[in-house]
C-alpha positions in Angstrom: 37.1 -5.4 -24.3 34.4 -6.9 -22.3 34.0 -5.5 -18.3 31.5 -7.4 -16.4 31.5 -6.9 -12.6 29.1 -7.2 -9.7 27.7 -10.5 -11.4 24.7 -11.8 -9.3 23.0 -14.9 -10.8 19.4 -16.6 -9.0 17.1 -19.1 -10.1 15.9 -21.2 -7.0 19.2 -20.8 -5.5 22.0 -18.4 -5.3 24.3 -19.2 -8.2 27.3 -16.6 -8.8 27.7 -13.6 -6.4 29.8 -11.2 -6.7 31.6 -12.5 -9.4 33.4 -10.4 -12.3 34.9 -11.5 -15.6 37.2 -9.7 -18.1 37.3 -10.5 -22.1 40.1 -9.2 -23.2 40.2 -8.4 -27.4 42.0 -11.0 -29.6 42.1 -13.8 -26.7 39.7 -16.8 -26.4 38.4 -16.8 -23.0 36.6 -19.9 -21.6 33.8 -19.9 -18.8 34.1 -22.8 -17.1 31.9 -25.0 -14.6 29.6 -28.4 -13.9 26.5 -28.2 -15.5 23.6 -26.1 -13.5 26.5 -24.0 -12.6 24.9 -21.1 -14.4 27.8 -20.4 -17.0 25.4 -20.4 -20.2 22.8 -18.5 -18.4 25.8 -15.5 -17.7 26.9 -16.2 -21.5 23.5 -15.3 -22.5 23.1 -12.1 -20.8 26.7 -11.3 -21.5 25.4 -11.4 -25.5 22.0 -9.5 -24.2 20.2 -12.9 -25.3 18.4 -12.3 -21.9 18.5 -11.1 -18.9 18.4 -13.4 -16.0 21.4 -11.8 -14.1 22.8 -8.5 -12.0 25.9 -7.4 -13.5 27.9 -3.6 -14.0 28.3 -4.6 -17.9 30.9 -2.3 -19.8 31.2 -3.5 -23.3 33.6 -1.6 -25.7 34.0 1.3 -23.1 29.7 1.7 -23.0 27.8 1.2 -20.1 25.0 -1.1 -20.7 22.8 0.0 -18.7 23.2 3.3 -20.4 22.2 2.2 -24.0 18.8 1.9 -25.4 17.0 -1.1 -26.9 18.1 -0.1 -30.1 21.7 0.2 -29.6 21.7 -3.0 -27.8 20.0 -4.6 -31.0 22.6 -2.9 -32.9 25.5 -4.3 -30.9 23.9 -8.0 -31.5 24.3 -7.7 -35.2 27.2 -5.8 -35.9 29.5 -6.5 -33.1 28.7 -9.5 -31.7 28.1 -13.5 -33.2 26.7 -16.3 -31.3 27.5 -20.2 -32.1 24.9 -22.2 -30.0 25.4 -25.4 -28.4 23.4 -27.5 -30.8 24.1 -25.4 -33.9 21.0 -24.3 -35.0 21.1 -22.4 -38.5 18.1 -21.6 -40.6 17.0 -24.9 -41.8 14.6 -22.9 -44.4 17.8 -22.5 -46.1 20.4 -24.1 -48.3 24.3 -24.1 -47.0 25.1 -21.3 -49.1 21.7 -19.2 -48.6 22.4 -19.7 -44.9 26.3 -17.5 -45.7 24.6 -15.1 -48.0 21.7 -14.2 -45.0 24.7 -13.9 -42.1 26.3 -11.7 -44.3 23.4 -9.5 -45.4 22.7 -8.8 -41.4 25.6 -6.7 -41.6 26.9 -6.0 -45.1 25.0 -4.2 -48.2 26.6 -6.6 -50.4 28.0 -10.3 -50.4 31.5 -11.3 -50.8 31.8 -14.5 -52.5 35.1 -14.4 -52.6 35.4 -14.4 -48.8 32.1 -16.9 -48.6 34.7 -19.0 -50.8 37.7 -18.6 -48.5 36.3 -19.1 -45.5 34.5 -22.7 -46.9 38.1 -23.2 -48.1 39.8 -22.1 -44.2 37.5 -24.6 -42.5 37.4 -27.3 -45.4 34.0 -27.3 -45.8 33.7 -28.9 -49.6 29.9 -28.9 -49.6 27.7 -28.1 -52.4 26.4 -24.6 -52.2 22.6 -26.2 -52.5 23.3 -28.5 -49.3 20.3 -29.2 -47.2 21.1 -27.8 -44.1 19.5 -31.0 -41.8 21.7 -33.5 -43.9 24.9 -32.2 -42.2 26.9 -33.9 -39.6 27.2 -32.1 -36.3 30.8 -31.1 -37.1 29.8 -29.6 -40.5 26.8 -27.9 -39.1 29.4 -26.2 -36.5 32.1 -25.0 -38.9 28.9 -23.8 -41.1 27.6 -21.5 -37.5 31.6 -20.1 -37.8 31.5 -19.5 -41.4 27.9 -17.9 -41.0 29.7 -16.1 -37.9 32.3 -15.0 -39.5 30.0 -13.2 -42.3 28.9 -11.1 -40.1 32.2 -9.5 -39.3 31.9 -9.2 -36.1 34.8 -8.9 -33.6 33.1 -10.9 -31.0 32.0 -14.5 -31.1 30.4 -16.3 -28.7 29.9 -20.0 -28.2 28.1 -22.1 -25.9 29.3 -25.5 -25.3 30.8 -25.7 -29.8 32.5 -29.7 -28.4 29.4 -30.9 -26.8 28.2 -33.0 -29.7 31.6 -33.3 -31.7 34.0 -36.9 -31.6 37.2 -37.2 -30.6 38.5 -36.3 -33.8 36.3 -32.9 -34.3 36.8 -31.5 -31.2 40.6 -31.6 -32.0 39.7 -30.0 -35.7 37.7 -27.4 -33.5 41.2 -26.2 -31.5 42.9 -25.9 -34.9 39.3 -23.8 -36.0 39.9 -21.7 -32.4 43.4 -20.7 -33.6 42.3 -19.8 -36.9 39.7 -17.3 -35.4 42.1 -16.0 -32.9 45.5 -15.2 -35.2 44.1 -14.8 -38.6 40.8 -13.5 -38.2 41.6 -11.5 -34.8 38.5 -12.6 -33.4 37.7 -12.3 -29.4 36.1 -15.2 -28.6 34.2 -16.3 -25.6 33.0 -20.0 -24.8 30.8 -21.3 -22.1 32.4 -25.0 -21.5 33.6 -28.0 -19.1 35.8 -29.6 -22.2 39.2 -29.8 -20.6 40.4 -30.0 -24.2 39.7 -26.2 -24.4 41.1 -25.0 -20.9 44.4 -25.7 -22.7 43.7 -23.6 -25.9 42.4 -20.7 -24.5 44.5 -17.5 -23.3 42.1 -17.4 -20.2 40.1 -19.8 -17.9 37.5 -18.7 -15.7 35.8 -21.0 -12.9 32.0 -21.2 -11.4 32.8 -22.5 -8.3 31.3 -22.4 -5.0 29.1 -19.2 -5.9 32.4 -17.7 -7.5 34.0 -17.1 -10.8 37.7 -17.7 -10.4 40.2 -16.8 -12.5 41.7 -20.3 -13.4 44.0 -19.1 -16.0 45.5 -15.8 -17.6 47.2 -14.2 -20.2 50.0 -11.8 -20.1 49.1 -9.9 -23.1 45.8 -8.0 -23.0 44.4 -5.8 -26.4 47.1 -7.5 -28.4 44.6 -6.6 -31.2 41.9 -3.8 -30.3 38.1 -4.4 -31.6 37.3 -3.9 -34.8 35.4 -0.5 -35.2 31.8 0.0 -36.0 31.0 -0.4 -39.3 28.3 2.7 -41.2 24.7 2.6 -40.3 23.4 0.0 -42.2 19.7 -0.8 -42.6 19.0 -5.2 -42.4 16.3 -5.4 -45.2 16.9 -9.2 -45.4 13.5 -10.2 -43.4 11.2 -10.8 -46.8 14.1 -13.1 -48.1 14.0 -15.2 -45.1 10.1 -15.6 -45.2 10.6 -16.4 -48.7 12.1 -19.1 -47.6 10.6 -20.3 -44.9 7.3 -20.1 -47.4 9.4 -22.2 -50.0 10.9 -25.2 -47.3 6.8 -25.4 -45.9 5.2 -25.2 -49.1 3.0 -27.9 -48.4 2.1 -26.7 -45.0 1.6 -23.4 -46.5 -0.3 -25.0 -49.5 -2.2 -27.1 -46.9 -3.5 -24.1 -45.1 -4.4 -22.4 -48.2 -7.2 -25.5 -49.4 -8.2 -25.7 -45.8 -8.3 -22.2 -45.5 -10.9 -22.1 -48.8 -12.9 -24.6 -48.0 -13.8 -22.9 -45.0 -14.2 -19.1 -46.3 -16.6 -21.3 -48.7 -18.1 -23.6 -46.3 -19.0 -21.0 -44.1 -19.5 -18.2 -46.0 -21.9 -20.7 -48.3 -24.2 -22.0 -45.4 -24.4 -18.8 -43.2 -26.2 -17.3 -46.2 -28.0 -19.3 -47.3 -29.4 -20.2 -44.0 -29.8 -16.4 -43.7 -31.5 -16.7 -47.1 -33.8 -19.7 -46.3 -35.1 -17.6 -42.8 -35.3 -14.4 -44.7 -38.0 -16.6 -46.8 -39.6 -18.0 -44.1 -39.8 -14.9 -42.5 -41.5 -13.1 -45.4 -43.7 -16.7 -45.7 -44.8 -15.4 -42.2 -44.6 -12.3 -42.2 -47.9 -12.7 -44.9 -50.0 -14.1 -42.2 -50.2 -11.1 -40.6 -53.4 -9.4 -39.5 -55.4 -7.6 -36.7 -57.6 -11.0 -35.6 -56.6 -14.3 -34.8 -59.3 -16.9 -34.8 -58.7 -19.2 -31.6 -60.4 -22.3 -30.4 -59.6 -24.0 -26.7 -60.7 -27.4 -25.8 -62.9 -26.3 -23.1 -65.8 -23.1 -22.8 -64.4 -20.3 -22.8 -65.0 -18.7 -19.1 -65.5 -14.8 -18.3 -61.9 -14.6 -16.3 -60.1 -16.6 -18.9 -61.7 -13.9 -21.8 -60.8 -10.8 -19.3 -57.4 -12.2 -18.9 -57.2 -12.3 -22.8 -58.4 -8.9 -22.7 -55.6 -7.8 -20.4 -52.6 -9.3 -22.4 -50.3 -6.6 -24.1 -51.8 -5.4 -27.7 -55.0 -6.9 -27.5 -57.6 -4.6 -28.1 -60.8 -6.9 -27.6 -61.5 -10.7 -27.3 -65.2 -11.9 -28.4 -66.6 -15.1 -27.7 -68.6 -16.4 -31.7 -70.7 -19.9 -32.3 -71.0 -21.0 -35.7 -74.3 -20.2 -37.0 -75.8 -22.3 -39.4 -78.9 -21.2 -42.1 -81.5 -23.3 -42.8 -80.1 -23.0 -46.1 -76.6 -24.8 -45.2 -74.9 -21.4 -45.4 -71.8 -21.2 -42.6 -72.1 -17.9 -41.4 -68.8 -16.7 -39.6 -67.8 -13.2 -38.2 -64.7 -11.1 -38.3 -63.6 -8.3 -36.4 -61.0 -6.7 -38.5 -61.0 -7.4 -42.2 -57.1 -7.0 -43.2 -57.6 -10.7 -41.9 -58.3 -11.4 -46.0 -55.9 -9.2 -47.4 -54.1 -11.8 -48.9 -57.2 -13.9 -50.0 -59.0 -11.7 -51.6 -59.2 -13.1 -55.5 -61.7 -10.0 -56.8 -63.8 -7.3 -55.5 -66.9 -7.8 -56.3 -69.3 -4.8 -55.4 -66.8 -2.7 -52.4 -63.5 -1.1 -52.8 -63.2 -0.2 -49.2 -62.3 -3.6 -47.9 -65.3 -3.9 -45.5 -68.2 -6.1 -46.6 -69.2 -9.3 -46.4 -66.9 -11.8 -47.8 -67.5 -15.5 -49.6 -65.3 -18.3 -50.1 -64.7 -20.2 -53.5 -68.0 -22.6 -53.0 -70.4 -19.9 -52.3 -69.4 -17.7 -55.0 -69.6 -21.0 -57.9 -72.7 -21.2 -56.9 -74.1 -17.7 -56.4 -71.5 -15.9 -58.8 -71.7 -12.3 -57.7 -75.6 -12.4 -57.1 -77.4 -11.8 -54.2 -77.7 -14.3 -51.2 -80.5 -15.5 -49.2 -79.8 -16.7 -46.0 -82.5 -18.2 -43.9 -81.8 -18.5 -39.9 -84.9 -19.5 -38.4 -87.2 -19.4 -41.1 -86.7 -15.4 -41.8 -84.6 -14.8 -45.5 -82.1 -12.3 -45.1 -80.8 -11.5 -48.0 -76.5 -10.5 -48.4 -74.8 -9.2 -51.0 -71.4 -9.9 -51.8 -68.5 -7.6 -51.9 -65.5 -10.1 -52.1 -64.3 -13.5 -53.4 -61.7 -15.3 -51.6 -59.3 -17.0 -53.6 -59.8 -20.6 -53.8 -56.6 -21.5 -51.9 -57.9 -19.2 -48.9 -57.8 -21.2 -45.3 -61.4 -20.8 -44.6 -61.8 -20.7 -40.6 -65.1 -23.5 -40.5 -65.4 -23.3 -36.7 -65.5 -27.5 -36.8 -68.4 -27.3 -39.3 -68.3 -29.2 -42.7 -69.9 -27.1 -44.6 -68.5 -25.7 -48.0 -70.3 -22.5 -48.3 -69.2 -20.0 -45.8 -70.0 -16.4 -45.6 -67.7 -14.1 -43.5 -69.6 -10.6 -42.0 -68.6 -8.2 -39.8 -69.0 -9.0 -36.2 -72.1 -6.7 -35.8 -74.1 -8.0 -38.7 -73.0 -11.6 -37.6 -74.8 -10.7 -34.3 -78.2 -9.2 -35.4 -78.3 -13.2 -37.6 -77.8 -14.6 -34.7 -80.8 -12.9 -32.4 -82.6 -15.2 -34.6 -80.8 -18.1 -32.4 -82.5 -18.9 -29.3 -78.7 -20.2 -28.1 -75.4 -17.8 -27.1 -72.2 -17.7 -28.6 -71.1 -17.0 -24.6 -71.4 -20.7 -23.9 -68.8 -21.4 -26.9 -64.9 -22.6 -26.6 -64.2 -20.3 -30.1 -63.2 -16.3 -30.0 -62.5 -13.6 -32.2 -59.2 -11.5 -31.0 -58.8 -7.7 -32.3 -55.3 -6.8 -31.3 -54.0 -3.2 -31.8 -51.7 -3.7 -34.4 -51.0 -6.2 -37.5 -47.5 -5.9 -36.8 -48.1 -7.7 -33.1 -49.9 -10.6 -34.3 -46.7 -13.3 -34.8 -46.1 -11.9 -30.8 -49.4 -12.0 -29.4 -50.0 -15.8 -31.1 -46.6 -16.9 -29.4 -47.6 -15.4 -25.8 -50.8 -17.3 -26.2 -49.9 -20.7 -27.1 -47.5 -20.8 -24.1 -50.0 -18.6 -21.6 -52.6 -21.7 -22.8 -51.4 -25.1 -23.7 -55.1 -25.9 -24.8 -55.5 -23.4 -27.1 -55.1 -23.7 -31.2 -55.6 -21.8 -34.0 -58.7 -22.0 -35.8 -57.7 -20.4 -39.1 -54.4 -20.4 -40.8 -53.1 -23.4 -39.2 -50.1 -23.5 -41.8 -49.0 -20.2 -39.5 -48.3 -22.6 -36.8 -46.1 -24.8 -39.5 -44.5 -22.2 -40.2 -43.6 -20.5 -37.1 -42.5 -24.3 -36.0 -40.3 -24.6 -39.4 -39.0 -20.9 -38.2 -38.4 -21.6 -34.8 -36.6 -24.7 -35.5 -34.4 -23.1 -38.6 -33.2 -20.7 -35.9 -31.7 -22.9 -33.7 -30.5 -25.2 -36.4 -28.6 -21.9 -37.6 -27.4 -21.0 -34.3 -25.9 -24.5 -34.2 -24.3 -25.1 -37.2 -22.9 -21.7 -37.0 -21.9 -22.2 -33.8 -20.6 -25.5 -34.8 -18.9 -24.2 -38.2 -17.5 -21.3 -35.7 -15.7 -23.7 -33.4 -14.1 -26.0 -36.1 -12.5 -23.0 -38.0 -11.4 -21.9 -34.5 -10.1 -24.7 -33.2 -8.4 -25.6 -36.5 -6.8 -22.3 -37.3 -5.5 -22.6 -33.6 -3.7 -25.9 -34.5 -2.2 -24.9 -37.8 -1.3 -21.8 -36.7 0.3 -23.5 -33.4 2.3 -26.2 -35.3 3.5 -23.4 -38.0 4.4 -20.7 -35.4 6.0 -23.7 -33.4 8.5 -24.5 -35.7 9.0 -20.8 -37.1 9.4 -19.4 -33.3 13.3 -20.7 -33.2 14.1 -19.6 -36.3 13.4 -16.0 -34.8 14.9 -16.1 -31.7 18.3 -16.6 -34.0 17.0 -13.4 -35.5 16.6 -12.0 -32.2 20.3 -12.8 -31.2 21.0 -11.2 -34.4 19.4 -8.1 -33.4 16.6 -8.0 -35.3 14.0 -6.3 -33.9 10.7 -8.4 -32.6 8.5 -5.4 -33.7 10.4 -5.9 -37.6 9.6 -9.6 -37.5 5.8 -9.0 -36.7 5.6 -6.5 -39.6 7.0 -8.8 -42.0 5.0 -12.0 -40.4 1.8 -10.2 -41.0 2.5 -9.2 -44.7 3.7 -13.0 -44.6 0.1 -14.1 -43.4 -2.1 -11.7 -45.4 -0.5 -12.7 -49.0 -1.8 -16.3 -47.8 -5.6 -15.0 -48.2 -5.3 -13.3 -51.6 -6.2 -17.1 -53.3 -8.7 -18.7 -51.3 -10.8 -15.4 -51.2 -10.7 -15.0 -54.9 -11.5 -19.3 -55.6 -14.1 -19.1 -52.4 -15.7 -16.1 -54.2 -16.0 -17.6 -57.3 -17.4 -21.1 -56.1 -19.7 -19.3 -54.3 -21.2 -17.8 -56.9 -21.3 -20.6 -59.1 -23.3 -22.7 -56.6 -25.9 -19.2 -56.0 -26.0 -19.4 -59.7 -27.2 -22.8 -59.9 -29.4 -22.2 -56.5 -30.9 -19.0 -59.1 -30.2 -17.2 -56.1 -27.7 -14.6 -57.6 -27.7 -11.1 -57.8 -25.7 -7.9 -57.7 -26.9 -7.4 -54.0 -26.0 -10.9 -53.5 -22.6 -11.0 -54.9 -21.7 -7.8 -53.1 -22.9 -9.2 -49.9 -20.9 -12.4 -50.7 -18.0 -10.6 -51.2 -18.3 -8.4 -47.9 -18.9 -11.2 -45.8 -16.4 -13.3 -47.0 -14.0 -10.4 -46.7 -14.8 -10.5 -42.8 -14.5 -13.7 -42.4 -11.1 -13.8 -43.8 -10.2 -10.8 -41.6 -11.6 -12.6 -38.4 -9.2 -15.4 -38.9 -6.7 -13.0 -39.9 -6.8 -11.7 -36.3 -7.2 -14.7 -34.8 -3.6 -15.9 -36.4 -2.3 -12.5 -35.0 -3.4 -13.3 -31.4 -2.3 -17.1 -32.2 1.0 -15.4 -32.8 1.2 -13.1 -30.1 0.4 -15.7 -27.7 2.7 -18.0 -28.7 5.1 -15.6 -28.5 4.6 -15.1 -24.6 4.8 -18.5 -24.3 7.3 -19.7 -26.4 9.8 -16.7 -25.3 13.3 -16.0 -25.8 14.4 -17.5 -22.8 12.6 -20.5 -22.7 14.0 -21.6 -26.4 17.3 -20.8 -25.3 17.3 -23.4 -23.0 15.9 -25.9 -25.5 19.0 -25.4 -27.9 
């Protein structure tokens, strides 16, 4: 029996106050009232679908407010069985799958038999493999009171069951209603305005005027007491109904798997490789490094625009150089630091220490490692070679056309040039020393915005390359960003529409008192045995097409795998916070009122 007193129902207005309502064991009570009246709302808190209401509930002799969460889930599935107004059942499922799951909420094993008899009771003559959205609205009812009557329970509730049913149904319905009452010694309540059912039922109650009359009421009260609760019995039926709802969305499933591997490929593919291609740019740059950069501006070079220079973080010295020209058409130009031809030298010729004087390719095929004479105003001074430069070296001319040049240290560049009656101060070329190789990409970047005029004299591919760099980056950044959005935005939508549709088939798991924290477990194992096949066919087309790119290795498959492994996982989580969400959204409540 069913003691519900002190009933205080709100939304924007005062509904019930201080009503009370009895349900008394084998009797079919109705609760009665005009739509908006509030009679489903206090049906649903009566079954603890939610809890919208005030109320002193005493169900079975137990306080309510005394028992926990669990013992309130436990009451859902083993004592109590809701039929909706609508009807919904677990379209994932055939006819008979839909029996066999009602049943396994309560029961360790399934009764055929009884499945049989109560098919037979309500003349349901269905195949067993029926589709459960090709029956009519009075088959998909008696199938709710078969499935209700699986789980054994000695209440059943029911909001508005003639709603949706003919003339000729509702009248099969009473004859359904009696069936419950004296065979199956069910207590039944119904939320309803059918007049058809205030004449069946043993009692009638009345939301009217903010009250709930007693319309109608039986003289016999616990004709039958309520059944007793069954042995603790542990539901293990969630995988079975993922299962499934896996097999009736295949195709959305299947969908979501292809689109799901072409983006762990997609995006696992061009994030390294365009990690790959800058990597190679930056060692391409990384080359050029040195302690001097060679710079030319398009106007003389002042004394406050060389102490400003001078003054920049990690330069060490800035010096002002003129070509000098022999009378022999020799180009003699000066260096400062000489790790500026690391990477050009082809041979050493005479030094090991890397400080010298330094030819380029046209000087040495013509001298071979001989002696030079130089003569700078009519005076021979004769240089001896300690380097070739490669052929390939980007000789730093200082505008001239000649194709011998000679490269000397800055000192022995200026005792040649005493001979000069001219000074390399009035000159719009200079030598920068700068404290540290490792600052030169840096110090050429601050310099080229500090001064729009200014260029560099040597190594002009540098400024390529730094362009090609720069402008890699940002293309990176983009279609990163780009890829990024598109796998969010998409995931969000599939994961939307499939949560959508899966969300009512758990809230009749909730009224079944399943637990929500049971249902997440089992949705995540659900989602993560969806990743298993696009990470291993994503892996493997990955490698096939860094095979072909002769880009493959055993660093590069491991780092394939690990980053394809986290980008998996972040969509993972982003399905779990999809689901989450949705799940504040979407809640119990608010798809109760859409049924």
């Amino acid at each position: 029996m069913l003691e519900i007193k002190n009933i205080s129902l709100s939304f924007d207005k005062e509904l019930i106050k201080n009503g009370q309502l009895y349900i008394y064991d084998n009797q079919i009570t109705v609760l009665s009232g005009p739509s908006g009246s509030g009679k489903s709302s206090l049906l649903y808190d009566i079954a603890f679908l939610s809890h919208q209401s005030q109320m002193n509930y005493i169900f079975d002799g137990k306080d309510v407010q005394t028992l926990s969460k669990d013992e309130i889930r436990d009451i859902q599935r083993n004592k109590i069985a809701f039929v909706f107004q609508n009807i919904p059942l677990f379209n994932s499922m055939t006819l008979m799958e839909n029996i066999r799951f009602y049943a396994s909420l309560t029961q360790e094993t399934f009764s055929e038999e009884k499945a049989r008899q109560y098919l037979t009771d309500l003349e349901l003559f269905l195949d067993d493999h029926t589709d459960i959205e090709h029956l009519s609205g009075g088959e998909r009812q008696r199938l709710a009171i078969i499935c209700a009557l699986m789980k054994d329970t000695p209440y059943i509730f029911m909001d508005e069951p003639t709603a949706y049913l003919d003339e000729d149904n509702r009248e099969e319905f009473i004859k359904i209603l009696d069936l419950l009452k004296n065979r199956y010694h069910k207590t039944i309540l119904i939320a309803s305005h059918d007049s058809l059912l205030f004449e069946a039922c043993d009692n009638l109650y009345e939301v009217k005027d903010k009250q709930i009359q007693c319309i109608k009421s039986s003289d016999l009260v616990n004709a039958h007491p309520s059944l007793q609760h069954k042995d603790k019995y542990v539901f293990k039926g969630l995988p079975y109904f993922y299962k499934c709802e896996f097999r009736k969305n295949q195709w959305k499933h299947k969908t979501f798997q292809l689109f799901l591997t072409f983006i762990l490929f997609i995006s696992t593919f061009c994030g390294m490789y365009l990690q790959y291609y800058q990597k190679q740019l930056d060692k391409n740059v990384e080359e050029y490094r040195s302690s001097q950069l060679v710079i030319r501006m398009d106007k003389k070079i002042s004394g406050p625009v060389l102490r400003e220079m001078e003054g920049l973080p990690n330069i060490k010295a800035v010096k002002r150089i003129t070509p000098l020209i022999s009378d022999n058409q020799y180009l003699i130009c000066p260096y400062l630091e000489n790790d500026f031809f690391t990477r050009g030298i082809k041979q050493s010729l005479k030094n090991e220490n890397h400080a010298g004087v330094y030819i380029n390719y046209e000087t040495y095929r013509d001298t071979k490692d001989k002696a030079i004479d130089v003569i700078v105003e009519g005076k021979n001074i004769t240089l001896q070679p300690d380097y070739q430069l490669d052929k390939a070296f980007a000789d730093y001319k200082l505008k001239s056309n000649l194709a011998r040049v000679i490269y000397l240290p800055y000192e022995d560049y200026l005792k040649l040039y005493n001979y000069k009656d001219n000074s390399p101060i009035q000159s719009s070329y200079a030598l920068i020393s700068l404290d540290d190789a490792n600052d030169y990409l840096e110090t050429l970047e601050v310099l080229i915005d500090k001064y729009e005029d200014i260029s560099l004299e040597n190594q002009i591919e540098i400024t390529t390359l730094l362009n090609i760099k720069n402008t890699t980056e940002q293309f990176t950044n983009s279609i990163m960003i780009f890829i990024c959005a598109i796998v969010v935005l998409s995931i969000i939508l599939l994961k939307i529409i499939d949560y959508y549709h899966l969300r009512f088939s758990q809230v009749l798991l909730e009224v079944n008192g399943i637990s929500n924290k049971d249902m997440r477990k089992q949705y995540i194992i659900k989602e993560l045995s969806q990743y298993g096949i696009p990470i291993i066919i994503a892996y493997i087309a990955l490698l096939i097409s860094y095979g072909i790119l002769k880009m493959l290795n055993i660093q590069m498959m491991m780092y394939l795998f690990m980053v394809l492994i986290s980008c998996a996982f972040v969509i993972f989580i982003l399905s779990i916070i999809i689901y989450m969400i949705m799940n504040k959204f979407l809640s119990t409540t608010k798809i109760l009122k859409m049924l």
